[in-house]
N, C-alpha and C positions, 0 to 999 in steps of 0.2 A: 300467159306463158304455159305452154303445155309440158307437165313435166311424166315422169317413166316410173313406173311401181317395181321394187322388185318383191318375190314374197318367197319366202324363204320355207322350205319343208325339209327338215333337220333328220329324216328318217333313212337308215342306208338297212336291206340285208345283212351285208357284212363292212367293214370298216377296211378300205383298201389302204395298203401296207404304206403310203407315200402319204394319203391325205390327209391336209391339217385343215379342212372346213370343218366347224362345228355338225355333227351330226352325231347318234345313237341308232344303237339297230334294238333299243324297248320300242316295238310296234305296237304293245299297247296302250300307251299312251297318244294313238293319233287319238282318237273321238274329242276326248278333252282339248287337246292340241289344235283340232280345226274349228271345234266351237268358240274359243278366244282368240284364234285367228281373225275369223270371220267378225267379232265384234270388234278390231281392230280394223279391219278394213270397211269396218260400215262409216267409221267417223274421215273417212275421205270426202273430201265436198267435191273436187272436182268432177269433173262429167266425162270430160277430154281429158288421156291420156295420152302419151306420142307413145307411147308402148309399153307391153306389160310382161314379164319375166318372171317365171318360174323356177326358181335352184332350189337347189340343196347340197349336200344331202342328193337323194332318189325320189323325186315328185311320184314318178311312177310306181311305187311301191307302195303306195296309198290306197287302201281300198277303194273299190267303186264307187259306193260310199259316199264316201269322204272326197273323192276326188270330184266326183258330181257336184257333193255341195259347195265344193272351194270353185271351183269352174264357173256355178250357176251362180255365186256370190258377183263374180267379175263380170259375169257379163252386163252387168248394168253399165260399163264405161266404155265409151267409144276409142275404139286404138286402132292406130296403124298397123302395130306387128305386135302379136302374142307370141313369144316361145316358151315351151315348156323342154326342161332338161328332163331327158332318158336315159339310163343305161338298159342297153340287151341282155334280156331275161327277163326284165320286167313288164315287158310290153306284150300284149298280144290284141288281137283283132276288138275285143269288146274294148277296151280302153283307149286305141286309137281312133276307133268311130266316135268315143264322147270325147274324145277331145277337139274332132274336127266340128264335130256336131254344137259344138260351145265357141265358134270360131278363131280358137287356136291354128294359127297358120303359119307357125317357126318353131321345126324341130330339131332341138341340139342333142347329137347322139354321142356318145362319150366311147367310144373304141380303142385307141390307144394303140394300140398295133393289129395285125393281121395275122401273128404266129402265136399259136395259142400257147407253146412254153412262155412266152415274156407275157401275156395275159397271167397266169397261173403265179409268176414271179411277184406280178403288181400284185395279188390278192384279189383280182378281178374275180366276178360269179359266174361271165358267160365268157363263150368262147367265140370264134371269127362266124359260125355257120349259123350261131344265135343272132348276132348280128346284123348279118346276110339276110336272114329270113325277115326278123322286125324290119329293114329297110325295104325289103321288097314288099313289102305287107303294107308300110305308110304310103308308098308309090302306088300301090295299087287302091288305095284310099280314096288317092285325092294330095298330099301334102307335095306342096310343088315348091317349098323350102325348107332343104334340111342342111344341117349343121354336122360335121363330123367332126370332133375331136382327138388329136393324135399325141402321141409323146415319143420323144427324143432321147437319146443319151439313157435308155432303160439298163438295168445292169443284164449284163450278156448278151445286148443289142448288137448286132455288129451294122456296119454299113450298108450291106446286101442287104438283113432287115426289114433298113431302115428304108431303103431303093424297093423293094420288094410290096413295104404297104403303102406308100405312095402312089407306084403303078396302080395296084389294084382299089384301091381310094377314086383314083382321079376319072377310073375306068367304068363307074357306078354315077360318075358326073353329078358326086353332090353340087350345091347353090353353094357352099358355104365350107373354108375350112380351117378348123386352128389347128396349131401347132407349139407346141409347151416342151421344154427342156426339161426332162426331170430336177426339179430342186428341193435337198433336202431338208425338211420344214424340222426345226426343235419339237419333238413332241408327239411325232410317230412315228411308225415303228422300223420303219428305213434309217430312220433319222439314230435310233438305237442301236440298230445292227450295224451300221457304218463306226462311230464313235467305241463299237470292241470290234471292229477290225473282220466283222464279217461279210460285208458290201463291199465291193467295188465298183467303182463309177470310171468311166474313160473320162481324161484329162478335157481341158479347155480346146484343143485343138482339133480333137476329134468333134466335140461339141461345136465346134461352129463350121466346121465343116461338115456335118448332117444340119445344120441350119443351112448355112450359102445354098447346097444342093436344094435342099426342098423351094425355097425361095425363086432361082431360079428354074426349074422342074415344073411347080408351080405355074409360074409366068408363063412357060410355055404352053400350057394347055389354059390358055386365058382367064384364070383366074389374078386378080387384079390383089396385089400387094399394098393393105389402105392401113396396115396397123403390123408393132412389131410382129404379133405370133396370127395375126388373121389376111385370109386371101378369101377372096368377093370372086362371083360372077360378077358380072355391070349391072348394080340397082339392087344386088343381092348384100350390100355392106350392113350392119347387123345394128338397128335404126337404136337400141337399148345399151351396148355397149359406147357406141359413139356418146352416148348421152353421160357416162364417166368424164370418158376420154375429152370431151370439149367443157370440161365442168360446171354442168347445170345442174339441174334439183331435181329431185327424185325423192320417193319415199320410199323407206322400207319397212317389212311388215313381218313380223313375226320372231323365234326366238333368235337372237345374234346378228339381226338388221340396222341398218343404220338407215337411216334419209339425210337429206342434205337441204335443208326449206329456208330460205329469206338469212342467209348468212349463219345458221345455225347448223351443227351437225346431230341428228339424236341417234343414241346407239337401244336398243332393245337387251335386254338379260338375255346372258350367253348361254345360261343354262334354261332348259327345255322347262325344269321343274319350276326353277322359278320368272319366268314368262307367263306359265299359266297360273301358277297360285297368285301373283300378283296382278294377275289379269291385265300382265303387260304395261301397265301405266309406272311403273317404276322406271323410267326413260332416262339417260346422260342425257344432259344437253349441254354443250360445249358451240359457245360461239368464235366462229371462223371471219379473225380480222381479213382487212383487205390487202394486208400483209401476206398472211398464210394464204388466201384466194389466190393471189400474183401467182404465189411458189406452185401452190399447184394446177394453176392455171398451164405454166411452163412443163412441169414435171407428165400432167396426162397429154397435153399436146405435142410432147416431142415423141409420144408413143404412135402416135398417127404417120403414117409416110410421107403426108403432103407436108407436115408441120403447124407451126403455129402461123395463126394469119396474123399480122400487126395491127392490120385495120380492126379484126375482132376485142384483141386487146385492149386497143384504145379506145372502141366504143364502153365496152366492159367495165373499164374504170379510169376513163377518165384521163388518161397518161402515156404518153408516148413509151414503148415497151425499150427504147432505144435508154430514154429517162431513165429507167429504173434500171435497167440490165444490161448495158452499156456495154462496160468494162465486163462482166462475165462472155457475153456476146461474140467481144474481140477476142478474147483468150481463144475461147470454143474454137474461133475461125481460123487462128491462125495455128493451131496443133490441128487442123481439118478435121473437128469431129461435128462439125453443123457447115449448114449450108442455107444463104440469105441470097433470095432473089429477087429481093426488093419486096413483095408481097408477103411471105413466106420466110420462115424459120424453121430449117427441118434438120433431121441428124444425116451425115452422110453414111455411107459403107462401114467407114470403120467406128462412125458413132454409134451405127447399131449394136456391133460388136461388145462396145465398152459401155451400153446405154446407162445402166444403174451409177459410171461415177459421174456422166456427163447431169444426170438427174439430182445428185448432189451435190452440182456446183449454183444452183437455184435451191437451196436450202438454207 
């Protein structure tokens, strides 16, 4: 079984105003931070990866360095798709040559909109022409799959916007693009100026209607609708995510990673300090019945547009999915928030809409 690395670099410039991923902008602490990185990733035995994933946090904001040795580490495994997450500003010409030069070949760029007031709003560091330039600069590399990242529902977003960075998105003909509703996470700082009454966010109605649009928008310029918030070229579907979303195993490496190996979940120290003073071996390990496997079996598979495949299930474990989920199955079908075509278990139109309680009815 070939399973997916993610490896995690906790390092941001600055801390954008919405996000609750574990990350810090003390930059001095990479050197320490990639030297028990790297001896965390040495005790990998496989050879064969189906693919290898770079988050954070800001990968790119890693010295040369550093980012050499993390790079020069991986390339001992053979994979199908490398991506490494970028935001603009962080990139320039010498870092994208050693990334390509280390055969990184999927890059996810995190833009978020196109107007540089709602950039400046999020706490973002760069603006649309930083952007522009880093894209044009990978194209002109060599990288012939990039990722753009966009957000919805920002506050003082209007609809024009929202129409506005979609046009000029689809018009640069990435491979690859998501699309994420603003949602406010406990615990940053959006999340604090909403709660005394200083944010405003547009209601649920405007929010799925800048989703419906971009979806179909999307569609029409052929980019293929394979997951809630992701739209594909044909072949371009993102070979590291699907490996969640169809729930296989994975490792993950470094501070606030988790893996998923042989029924077992291990989570890593969320804090940065103590990851490296414990040199990481301080690991959860929390085993995952075939109980909790089922639910989330259902839960990442209804994220996918084609759905869950029954035949997968049943090889999986053993059990008609009809067995175990029967009765929820019917309910779903008949308030029309899934759809069974014999093969297939998927959520309809309005199950998209509502997907988090159709997700709790497999809990």
């Amino acid at each position: 079984m070939e399973r997916a690395l993610y490896v995690h670099i906790p390092f941001c410039l600055k801390k954008c105003l919405y996000c609750d991923f574990y990350s810090i902008t003390d930059l001095t602490l990479q050197d320490c931070y990639i030297d028990v990185l790297l001896k965390e990733i040495k005790e990998i035995e496989d050879k064969e990866l189906k693919s290898i994933f770079i988050g954070g946090g800001t990968p790119t904001v890693l010295s040369k360095y550093n980012l050499e040795r993390l790079l020069k580490n991986l390339s001992r495994f053979d994979f199908k798709e490398f991506t490494v997450e970028a935001n603009p500003g962080t990139l320039n010409e010498e870092k994208l040559l050693l990334l390509k030069d280390y055969g990184v070949n999927r890059l996810s760029i995190g833009l978020q909109a196109v107007q540089d007031n709602l950039l400046k709003r999020l706490g973002r560091i760069h603006n649309f022409n930083d952007f522009l330039n880093n894209y044009e600069m990978a194209r002109k590399i060599g990288f012939k799959n990039i990722n753009v990242d966009l957000m919805f529902n920002i506050p003082e977003q209007s609809i024009d916007d929202w129409m506005d960075t979609l046009n000029k998105i689809v018009d640069l003909n990435p491979e690859h693009i998501s699309i994420y509703s603003l949602i406010l996470e406990e615990g940053t700082v959006f999340y604090d100026y909403y709660q005394k009454g200083e944010l405003s966010i547009s209601d649920d109605e405007i929010d799925r209607q800048m989703y419906h649009y971009a979806v179909e928008f999307l569609k029409s310029y052929g980019y293929e609708h394979y997951e809630i918030s992701n739209f594909a070229k044909k072949g371009f579907e993102c070979i590291h995510n699907l490996t969640y979303w169809n729930e296989e195993e994975y490792y993950g490496v470094g501070a606030s990673a988790h893996s998923f190996i042989d029924s077992y979940r291990y989570a890593n120290a969320s804090d940065i300090k103590e990851y490296i003073t414990s040199r990481y071996l301080k690991r959860e390990k929390i085993y995952i019945s075939k109980e909790e496997q089922m639910q989330e079996f259902m839960i990442l598979g209804l994220r996918k547009i084609k759905g869950i495949s029954k035949k997968d299930f049943k090889n999986r474990f053993n059990v008609d999915i009809i067995e175990v989920y029967g009765d929820k199955i019917s309910k779903l079908l008949r308030q029309g928030l899934v759809f069974d075509n014999g093969e297939f278990i998927s959520l309809t139109s309005k199950g998209l809409d509502v997907a988090n309680q159709v997700f709790l009815v497999f809990l």
